[in-house]
C-alpha positions in Angstrom: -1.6 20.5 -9.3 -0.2 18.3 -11.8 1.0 16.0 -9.3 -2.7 16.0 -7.9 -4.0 15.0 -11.3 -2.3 12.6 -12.4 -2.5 10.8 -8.6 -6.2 10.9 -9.1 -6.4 10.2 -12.6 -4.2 6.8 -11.8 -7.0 6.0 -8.7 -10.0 6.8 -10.9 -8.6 4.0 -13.4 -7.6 1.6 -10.6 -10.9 1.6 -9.0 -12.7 1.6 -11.8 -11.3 -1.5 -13.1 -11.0 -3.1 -9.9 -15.1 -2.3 -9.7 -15.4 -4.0 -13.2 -13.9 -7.2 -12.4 -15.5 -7.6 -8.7 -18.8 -6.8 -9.4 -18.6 -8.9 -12.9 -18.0 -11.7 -10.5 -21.0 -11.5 -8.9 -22.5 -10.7 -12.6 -21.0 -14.4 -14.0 -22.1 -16.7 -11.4 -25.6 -14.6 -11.1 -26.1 -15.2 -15.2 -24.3 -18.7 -14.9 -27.5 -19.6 -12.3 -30.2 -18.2 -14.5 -30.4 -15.1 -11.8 -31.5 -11.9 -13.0 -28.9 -8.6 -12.8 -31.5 -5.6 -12.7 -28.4 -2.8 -12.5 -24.7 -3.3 -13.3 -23.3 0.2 -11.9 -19.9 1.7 -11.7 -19.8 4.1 -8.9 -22.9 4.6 -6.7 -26.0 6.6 -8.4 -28.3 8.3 -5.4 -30.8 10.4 -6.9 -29.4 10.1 -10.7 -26.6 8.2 -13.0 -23.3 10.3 -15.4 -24.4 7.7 -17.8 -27.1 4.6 -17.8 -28.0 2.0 -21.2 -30.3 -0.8 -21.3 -30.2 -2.8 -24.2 -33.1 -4.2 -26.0 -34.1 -7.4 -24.6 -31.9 -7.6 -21.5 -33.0 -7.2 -18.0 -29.8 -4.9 -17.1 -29.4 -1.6 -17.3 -26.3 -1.1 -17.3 -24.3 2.6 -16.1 -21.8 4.8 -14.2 -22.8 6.2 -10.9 -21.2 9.8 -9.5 -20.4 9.0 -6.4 -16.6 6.6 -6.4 -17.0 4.6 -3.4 -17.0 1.3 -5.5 -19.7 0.3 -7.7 -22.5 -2.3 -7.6 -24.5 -5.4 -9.2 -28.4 -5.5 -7.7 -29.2 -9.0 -8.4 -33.3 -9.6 -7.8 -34.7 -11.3 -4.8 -32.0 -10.2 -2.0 -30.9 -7.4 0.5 -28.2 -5.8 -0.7 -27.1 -2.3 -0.4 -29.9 -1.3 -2.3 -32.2 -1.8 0.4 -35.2 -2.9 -2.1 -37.4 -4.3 0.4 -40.3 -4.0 -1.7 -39.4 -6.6 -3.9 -38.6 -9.0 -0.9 -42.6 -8.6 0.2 -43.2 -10.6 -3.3 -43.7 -13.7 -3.9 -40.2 -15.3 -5.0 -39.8 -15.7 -8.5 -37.8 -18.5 -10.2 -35.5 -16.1 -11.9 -34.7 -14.7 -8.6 -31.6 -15.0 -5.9 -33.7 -16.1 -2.8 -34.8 -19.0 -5.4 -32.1 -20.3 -5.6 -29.8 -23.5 -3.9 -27.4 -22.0 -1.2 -24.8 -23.4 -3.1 -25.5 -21.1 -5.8 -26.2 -18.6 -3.5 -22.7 -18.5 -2.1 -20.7 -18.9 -5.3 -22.6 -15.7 -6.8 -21.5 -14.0 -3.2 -17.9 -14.6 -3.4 -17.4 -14.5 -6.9 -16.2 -11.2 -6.6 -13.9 -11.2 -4.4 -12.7 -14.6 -6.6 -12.2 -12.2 -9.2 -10.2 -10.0 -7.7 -7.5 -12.6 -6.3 -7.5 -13.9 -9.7 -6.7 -10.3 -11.3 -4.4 -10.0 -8.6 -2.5 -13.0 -9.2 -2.9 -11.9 -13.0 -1.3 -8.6 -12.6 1.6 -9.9 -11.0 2.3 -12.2 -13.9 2.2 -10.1 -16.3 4.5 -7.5 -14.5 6.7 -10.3 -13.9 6.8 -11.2 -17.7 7.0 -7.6 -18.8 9.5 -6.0 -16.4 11.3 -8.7 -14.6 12.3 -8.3 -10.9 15.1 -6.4 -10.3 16.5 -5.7 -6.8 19.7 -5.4 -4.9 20.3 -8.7 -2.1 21.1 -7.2 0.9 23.8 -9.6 1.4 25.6 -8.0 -1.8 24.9 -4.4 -0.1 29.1 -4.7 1.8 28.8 -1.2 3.4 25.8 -2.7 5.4 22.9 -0.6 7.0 22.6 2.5 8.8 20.2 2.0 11.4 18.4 4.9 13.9 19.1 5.3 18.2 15.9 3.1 18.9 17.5 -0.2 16.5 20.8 0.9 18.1 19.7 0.8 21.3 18.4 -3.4 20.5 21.8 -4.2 19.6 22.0 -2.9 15.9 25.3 -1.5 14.5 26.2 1.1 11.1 27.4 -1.5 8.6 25.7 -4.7 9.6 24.7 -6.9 7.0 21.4 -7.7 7.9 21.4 -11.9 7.2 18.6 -14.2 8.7 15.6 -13.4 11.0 15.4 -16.3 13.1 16.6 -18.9 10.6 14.4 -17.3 7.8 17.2 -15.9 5.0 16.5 -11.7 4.6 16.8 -11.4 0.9 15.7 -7.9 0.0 15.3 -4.5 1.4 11.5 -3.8 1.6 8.5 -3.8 4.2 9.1 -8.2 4.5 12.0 -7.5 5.7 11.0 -5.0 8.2 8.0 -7.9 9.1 10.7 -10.4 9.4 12.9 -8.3 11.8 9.8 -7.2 14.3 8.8 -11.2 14.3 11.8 -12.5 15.0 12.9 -13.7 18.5 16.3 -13.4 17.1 18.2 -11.7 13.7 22.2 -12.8 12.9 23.7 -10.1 11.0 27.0 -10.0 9.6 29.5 -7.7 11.7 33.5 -6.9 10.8 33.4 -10.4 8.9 32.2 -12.9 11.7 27.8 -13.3 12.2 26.6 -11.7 15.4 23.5 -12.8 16.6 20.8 -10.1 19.0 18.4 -11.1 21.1 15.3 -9.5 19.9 12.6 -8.3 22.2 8.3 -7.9 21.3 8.6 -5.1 18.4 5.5 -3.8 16.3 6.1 -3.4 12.6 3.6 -0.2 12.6 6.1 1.6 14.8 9.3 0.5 13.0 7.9 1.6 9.8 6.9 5.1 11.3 10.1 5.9 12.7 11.8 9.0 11.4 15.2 8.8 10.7 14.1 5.3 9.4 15.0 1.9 11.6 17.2 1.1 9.0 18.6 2.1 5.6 21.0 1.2 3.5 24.4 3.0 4.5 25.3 5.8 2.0 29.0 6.9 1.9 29.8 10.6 2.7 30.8 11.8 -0.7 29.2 14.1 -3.1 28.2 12.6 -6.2 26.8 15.8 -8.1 26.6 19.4 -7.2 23.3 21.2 -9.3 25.0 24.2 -11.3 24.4 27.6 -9.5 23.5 25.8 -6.3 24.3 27.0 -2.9 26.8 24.5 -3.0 28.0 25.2 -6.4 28.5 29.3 -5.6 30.6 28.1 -3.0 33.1 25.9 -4.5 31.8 22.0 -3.2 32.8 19.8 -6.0 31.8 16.2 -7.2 34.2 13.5 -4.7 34.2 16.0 -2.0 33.4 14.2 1.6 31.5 15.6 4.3 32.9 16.0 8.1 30.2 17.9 9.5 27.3 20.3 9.3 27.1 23.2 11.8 29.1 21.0 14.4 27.5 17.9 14.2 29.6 15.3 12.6 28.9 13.3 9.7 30.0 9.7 8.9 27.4 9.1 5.8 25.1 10.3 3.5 22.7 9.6 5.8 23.5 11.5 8.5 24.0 14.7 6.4 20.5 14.3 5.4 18.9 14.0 8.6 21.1 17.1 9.8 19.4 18.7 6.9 16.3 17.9 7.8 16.8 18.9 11.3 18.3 22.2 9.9 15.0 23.0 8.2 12.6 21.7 10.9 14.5 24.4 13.0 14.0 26.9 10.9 10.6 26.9 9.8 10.1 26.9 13.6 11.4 29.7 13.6 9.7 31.2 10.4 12.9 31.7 8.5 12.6 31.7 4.8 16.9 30.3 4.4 18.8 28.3 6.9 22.9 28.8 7.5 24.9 25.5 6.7 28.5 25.4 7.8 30.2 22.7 6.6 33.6 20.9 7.1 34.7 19.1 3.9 38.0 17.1 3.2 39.0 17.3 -0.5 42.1 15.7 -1.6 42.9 14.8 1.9 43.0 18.6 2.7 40.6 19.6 5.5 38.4 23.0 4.9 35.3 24.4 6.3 32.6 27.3 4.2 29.5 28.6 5.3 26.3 28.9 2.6 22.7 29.8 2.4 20.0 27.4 1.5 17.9 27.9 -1.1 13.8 28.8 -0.3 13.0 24.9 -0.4 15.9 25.0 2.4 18.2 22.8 -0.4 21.9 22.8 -1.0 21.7 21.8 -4.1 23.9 18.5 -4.2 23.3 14.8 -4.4 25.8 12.1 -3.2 25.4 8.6 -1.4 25.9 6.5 -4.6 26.9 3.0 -4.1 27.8 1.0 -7.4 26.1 -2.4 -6.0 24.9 -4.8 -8.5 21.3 -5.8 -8.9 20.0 -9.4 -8.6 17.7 -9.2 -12.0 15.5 -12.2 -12.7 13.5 -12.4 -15.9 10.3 -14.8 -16.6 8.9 -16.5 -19.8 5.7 -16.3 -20.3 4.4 -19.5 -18.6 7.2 -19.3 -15.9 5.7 -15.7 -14.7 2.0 -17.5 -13.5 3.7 -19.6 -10.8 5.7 -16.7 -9.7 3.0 -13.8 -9.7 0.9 -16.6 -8.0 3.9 -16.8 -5.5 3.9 -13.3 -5.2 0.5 -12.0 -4.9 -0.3 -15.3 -2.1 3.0 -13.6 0.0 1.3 -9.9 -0.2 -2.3 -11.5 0.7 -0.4 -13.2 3.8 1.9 -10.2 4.6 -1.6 -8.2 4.5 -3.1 -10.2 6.8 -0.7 -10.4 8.7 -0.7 -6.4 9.6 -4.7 -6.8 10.1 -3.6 -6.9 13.8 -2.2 -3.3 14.2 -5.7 -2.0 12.8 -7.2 -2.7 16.3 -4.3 -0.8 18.0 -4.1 2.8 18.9 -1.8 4.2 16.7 -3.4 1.6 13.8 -7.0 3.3 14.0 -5.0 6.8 13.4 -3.0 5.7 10.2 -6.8 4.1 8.3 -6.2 6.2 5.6 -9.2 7.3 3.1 -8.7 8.2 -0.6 -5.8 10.3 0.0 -3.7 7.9 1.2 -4.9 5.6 -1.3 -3.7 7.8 -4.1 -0.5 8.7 -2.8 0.4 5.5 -3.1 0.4 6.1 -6.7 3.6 7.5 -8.1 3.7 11.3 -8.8 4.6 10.3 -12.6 2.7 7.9 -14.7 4.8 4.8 -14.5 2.8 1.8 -16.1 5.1 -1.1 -14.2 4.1 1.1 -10.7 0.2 1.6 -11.6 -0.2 -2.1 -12.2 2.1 -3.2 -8.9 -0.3 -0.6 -7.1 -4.0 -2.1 -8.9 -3.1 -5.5 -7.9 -1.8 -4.8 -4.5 -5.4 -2.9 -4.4 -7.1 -5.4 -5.7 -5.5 -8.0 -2.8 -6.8 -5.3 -0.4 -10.4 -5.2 -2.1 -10.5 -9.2 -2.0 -9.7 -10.0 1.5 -11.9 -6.9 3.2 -15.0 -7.5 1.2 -14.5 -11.6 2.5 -14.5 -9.9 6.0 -17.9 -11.9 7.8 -19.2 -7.8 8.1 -23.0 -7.4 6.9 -23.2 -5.3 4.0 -20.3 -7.1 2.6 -19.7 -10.0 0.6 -18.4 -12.0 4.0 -21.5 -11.1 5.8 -23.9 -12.6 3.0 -21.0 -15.9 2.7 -21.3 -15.9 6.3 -25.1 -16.3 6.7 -25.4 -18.6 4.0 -23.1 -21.1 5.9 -25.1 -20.6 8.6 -28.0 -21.8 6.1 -26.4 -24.6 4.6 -25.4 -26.3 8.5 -28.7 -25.5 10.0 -30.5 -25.9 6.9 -32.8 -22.6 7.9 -32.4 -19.3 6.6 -32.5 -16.4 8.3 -35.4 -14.2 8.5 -35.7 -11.6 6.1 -36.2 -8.9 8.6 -33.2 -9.9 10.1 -31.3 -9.8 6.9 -32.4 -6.4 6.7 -31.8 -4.9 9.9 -27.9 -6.5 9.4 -27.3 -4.9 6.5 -28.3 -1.6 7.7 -25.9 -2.0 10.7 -23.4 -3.3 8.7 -23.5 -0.2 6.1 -23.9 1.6 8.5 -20.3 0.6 10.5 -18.5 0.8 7.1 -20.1 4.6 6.4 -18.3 5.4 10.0 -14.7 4.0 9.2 -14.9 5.5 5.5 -15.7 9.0 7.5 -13.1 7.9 9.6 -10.4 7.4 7.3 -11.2 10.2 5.1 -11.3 12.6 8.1 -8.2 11.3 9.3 -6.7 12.3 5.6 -7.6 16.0 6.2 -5.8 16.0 9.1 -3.2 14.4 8.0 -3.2 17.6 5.3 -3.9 20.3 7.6 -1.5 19.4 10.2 
């Protein structure tokens, strides 16, 4: 439960400030223009508002809606998602939107989602200044990788040292790498001290990243680092620089594979609804070979952690004004690595992993970690930019989009037409939120 709360506190924070900044996009150009904000809303408000102030003199009222599926700014004179049609049966006033040059228009429309890449690029910077960038070069990691049947099967081997994808140098272990490798017509890796090149065929980087045991990992050795005191382990005698043969027959050469035979171990048995699972395990301790047999625990644990590999970290550190060009050259790399995986939305498996507000917060750590929270708001806010640029009615594309359509034809579009497109488009986005939330509970039940 705590786990839960702090999850959703960190989302409720993101969101709201990620609300803030986009819809006080649209409030800057809007004011900038002479336009006039009737409601500046976080969070949606059907039927009433948590909170709502207009101050003296202002034509905003400003509040905080209870419903969090974003938040809004109803500027007068156009269809938005508050459907005022009323107003749009008046004659146009000067202080309106529809009053207004289409240049205005547009900057107004994608000043939000301006905002956001800004506070993107922002955030970056200032993790970059704060924490640094820390991370281990896979061509320091010498054991190499472990990698699963399917990237054995293309050619893959346990200890390559993953080097170039095509003749693009892979620098660090994370999802660009993955992209990289499922891109590339051929990767070079280093193998027994002499580069190997493999022949790569069409891969998808959804089902790479899927796959479970992992495509690759780094390799872990086979030897126990620490044994938890009064573990299963501990009771029967494993000690810390023991190495692991086997486990119940199978043989193990790393880290890795002990855990997956652990986690085929309990798979197994919570098949077959058994609340422990038997481990027998062949050890070699002092170059004396010896086998013993324990219980797991409930949580079907051992209690013993090992794998540790003493590599040193590449750590890069930024001054103040050095961190802007960087978190720049960061947050345009995630906006391009995002886009790039747009295409595996329109795929089978894609439309299964849309995730809703679950998966959203579980990208949050389970602990409050501010250097985390902040990588996760600006990779959010990246995400909030680009979809709400999307030429969809009911979002900011779909109004950028007709207003070019104004500004080469020089005719707007009807207001009726206006309408009836933002209902369909609300309507379409309604369907995929219910989509993505629904695949979220059964993603929990199942």
């Amino acid at each position: 439960m705590e786990t839960f709360l702090i999850r959703a506190l960190q989302l409720i924070l993101s969101l709201s400030l990620l609300v803030i900044i986009h819809e006080g996009g649209h409030f800057f150009f809007a004011r900038l223009f002479k336009i006039r904000v009737e409601k500046f809303y976080i969070f949606f408000d059907p039927w009433f508002a948590l909170f709502k102030h207009k101050p003296k003199n202002s034509d905003t009222e400003y509040g905080v809606g209870w419903l969090p599926l974003g938040g809004y700014c109803k500027i007068a004179g156009m269809i938005d998602e508050s459907m005022d049609t009323e107003q749009m049966k008046q004659p146009a006033q000067p202080w309106e939107f529809r009053s207004k040059p289409a240049w205005q228009r547009l900057l107004v429309m994608i000043g939000g989602v301006l905002m956001n890449f800004l506070l993107a690029l922002f955030i970056y910077s200032m993790i970059l200044y704060t924490w640094g960038d820390q991370y281990i070069a896979l061509k320091d990691m010498t054991y190499g990788m472990k990698f699963n049947e399917q990237a054995q099967a293309l050619g893959f081997r346990d200890g390559d040292i993953l080097l170039r994808a095509d003749d693009k140098p892979l620098v660090r272990f994370d999802v660009d790498m993955l992209r990289d490798i499922a891109e590339a017509h051929e990767v070079t890796v280093l193998r027994n001290g002499a580069e190997t090149s493999l022949l790569m065929p069409e891969l998808s980087l959804l089902d790479i990243a899927r796959q479970d045991p992992p495509f690759v990992t780094a390799w872990q050795p086979n030897v126990v680092d620490s044994v938890m005191p009064n573990g299963s382990f501990d009771r029967a005698g494993i000690r810390k620089g023991d190495v692991l043969e086997a486990v119940n027959g199978t043989p193990v050469t790393s880290w890795n594979d002990f855990l997956e035979s652990m986690a085929a171990l309990q798979a197994q048995a919570e098949l077959e609804q058994q609340p422990t699972a038997t481990v027998n395990v062949v050890y070699t301790r002092n170059g004396l070979r010896d086998s013993l047999t324990v219980q797991t625990d409930e949580h079907y644990k051992v209690g013993v952690m090992g794998g540790r590999l003493d590599y040193t970290p590449t750590s890069l550190t930024y001054g103040f004004f050095q961190s802007f060009p960087a978190g720049a050259a960061l947050g345009v790399n995630t906006l391009k690595g995002y886009v790039n995986d747009m295409k595996y939305v329109f795929t089978k498996e894609g439309a299964k992993s849309m995730g809703g507000f679950g998966t959203i917060g579980s990208i949050f750590p389970k602990v409050w970690d501010w250097a985390r929270f902040w990588s996760m708001t600006a990779f959010l806010s990246i995400i909030l930019a680009f979809m709400n640029i999307l030429p969809i009615p009911a979002l900011d594309g779909g109004h950028v989009l007709f207003l070019l359509y104004e500004i080469i034809v020089r005719r707007k579009p009807s207001d009726k037409f206006l309408e009836y497109a933002q209902m369909a488009g609300m309507g379409l986005l309604f369907a995929l939120l219910i989509w993505a939330n629904f695949n979220d509970v059964l993603r929990f039940l199942f």
